[in-house]
C-alpha positions in Angstrom: -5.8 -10.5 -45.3 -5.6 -9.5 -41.8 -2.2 -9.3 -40.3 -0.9 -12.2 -37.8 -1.6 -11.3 -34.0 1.4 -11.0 -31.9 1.5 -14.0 -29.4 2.9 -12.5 -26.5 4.2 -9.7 -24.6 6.6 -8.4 -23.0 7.8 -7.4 -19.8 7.8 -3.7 -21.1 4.8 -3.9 -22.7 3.0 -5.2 -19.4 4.6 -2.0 -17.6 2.7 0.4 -20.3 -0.2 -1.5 -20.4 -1.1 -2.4 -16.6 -3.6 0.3 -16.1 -6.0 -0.6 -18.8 -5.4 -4.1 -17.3 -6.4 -3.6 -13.5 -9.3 -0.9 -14.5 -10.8 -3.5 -17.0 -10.5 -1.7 -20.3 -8.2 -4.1 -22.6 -9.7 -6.1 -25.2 -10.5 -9.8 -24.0 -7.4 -11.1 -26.2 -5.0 -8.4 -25.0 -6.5 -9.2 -21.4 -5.5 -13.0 -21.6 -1.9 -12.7 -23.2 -1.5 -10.3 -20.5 -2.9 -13.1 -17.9 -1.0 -15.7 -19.7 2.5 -13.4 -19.0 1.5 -13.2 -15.0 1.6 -16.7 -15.4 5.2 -17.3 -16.1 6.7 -14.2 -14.9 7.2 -13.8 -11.3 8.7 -10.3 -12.1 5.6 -8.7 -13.5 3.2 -10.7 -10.9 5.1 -9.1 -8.1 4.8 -6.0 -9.9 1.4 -5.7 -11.0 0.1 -7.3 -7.1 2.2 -4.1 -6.2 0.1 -1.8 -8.5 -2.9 -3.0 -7.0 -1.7 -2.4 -3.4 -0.8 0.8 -3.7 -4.2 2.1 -5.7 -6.0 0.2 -3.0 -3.6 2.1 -0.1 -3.7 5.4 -1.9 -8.0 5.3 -1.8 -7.6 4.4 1.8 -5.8 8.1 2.7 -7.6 10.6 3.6 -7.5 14.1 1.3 -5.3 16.8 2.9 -5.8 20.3 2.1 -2.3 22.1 0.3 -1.8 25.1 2.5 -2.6 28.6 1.2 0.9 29.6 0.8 1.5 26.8 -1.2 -1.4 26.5 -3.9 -0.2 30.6 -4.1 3.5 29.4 -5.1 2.2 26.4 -7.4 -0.1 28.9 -9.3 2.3 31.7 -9.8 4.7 28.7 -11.1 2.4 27.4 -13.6 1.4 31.3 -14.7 4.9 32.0 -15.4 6.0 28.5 -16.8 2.7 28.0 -18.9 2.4 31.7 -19.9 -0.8 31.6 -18.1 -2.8 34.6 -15.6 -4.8 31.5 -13.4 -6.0 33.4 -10.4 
């Protein structure tokens, strides 16, 4: 006997599972209780048109290259904090 599917879901599970949502890799049922909460939840519509914006403004930015100095002071950080000898 196969246990009963949960019916719907919640705000907090929407937050966890937005990711999968917008990049298209839920499982179809999943997908529409997910579609079904948009549609009565003005909270998580707002949040998840959002998500989308700021993936779409974040491809739109140019890369930017860390300075030397920088990259020098991350590595050495992650050596000591990671017990690491990246060079």
């Amino acid at each position: 006997m196969e246990a009963p599917q949960k019916s719907a879901v919640s705000c907090s599970e929407v937050s966890s599972l937005l990711g999968d949502f917008v990049e298209n890799e839920l499982p179809e049922t999943l997908r529409r209780k997910l579609q079904a909460h948009f549609t009565c939840c003005s909270s998580c519509r707002e949040f998840k048109a959002s998500y989308i914006a700021t993936i779409r403004i974040s491809r739109s930015l140019s890369p930017v290259q860390m300075p030397k100095d920088a990259r020098i002071r991350l590595r050495e950080s992650l050596n000591r904090r990671l017990g690491l000898q990246l060079s």
